[in-house]
RODO-2510 file (C-alpha; in nm, 4 decimals, decimal comma):
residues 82
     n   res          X          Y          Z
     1     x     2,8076     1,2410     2,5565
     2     x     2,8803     1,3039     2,9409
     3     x     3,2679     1,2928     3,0039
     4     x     3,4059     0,9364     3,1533
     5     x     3,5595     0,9157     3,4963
     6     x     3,9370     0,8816     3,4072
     7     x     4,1814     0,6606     3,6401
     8     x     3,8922     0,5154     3,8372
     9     x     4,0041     0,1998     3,9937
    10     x     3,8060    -0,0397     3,7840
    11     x     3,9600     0,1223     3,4279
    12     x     4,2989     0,0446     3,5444
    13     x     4,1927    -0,3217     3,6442
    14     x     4,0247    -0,3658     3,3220
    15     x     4,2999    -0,2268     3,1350
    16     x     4,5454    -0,4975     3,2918
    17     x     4,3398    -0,7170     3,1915
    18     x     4,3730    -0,6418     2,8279
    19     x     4,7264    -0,6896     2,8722
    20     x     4,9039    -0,6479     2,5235
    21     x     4,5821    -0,6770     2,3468
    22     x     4,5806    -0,4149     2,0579
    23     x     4,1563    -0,3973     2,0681
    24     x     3,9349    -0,4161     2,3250
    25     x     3,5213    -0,4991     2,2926
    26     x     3,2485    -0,2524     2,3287
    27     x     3,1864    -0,3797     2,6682
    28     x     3,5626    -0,3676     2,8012
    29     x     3,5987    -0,0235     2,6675
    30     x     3,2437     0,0716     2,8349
    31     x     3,4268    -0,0771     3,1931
    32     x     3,7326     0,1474     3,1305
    33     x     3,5411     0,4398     3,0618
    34     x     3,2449     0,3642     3,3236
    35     x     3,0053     0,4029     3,0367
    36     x     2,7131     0,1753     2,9526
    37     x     2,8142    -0,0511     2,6711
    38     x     2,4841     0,1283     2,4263
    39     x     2,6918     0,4919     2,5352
    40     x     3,0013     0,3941     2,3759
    41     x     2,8326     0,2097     2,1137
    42     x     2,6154     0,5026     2,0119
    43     x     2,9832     0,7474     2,0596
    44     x     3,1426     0,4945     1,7893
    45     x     2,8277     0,5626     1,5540
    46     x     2,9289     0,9986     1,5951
    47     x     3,2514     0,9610     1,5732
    48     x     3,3169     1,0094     1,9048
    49     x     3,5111     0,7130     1,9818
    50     x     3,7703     0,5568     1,7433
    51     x     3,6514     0,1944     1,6403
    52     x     3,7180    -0,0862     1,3643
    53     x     3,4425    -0,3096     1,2341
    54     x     3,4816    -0,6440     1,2929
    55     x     3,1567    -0,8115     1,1848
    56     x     2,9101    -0,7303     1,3142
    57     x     3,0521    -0,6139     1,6119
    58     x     3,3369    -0,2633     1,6904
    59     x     3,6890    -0,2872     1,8690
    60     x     3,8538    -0,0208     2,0426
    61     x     4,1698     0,0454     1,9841
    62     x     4,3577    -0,0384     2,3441
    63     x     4,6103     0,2680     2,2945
    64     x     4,3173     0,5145     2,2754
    65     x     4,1684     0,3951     2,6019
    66     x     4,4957     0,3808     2,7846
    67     x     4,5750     0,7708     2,6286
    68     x     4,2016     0,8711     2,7290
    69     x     4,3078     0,7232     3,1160
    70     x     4,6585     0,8936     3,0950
    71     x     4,5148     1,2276     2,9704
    72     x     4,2708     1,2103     3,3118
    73     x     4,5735     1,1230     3,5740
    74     x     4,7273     1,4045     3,3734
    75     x     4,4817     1,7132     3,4784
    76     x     4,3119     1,5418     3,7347
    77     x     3,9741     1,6169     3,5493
    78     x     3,7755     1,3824     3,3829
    79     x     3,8190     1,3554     2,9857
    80     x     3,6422     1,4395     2,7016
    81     x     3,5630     1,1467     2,5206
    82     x     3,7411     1,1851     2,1788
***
């Protein structure tokens, strides 16, 4: 899996957005990470990305994705994905 693009502008809008929201969809955690939605999707099948079943569908924990976007602003490099 190609490494995200930490602290881009849209992540941190996105991640507002979530507010206090413990789990965020496939498709908000794809925004915060500026992956497709099938990339993090297929990550959560390897065990790349930490996710909970919820149906038929995953949630991402929001902690993980705010630690993933801290991590970046941290080094200044993007992150590795898990």
């Amino acid at each position: 899996m190609t490494k995200p693009i930490a602290g881009a502008p849209n992540a941190e809008a996105t991640l507002q957005r979530l507010g206090q929201r413990l789990f965020a969809t496939t498709t908000e955690a794809a925004a915060v990470l500026r992956y497709d939605a099938r990339t993090v999707r297929r990550a959560i099948a390897a065990g790349e990305i930490p996710a909970v079943r919820a149906g038929s569908t995953y949630r991402i924990p929001t902690a993980w994705l705010r630690a993933q976007i801290l991590l970046g602003a941290d080094e200044g490099q993007p992150t590795p994905a898990a």
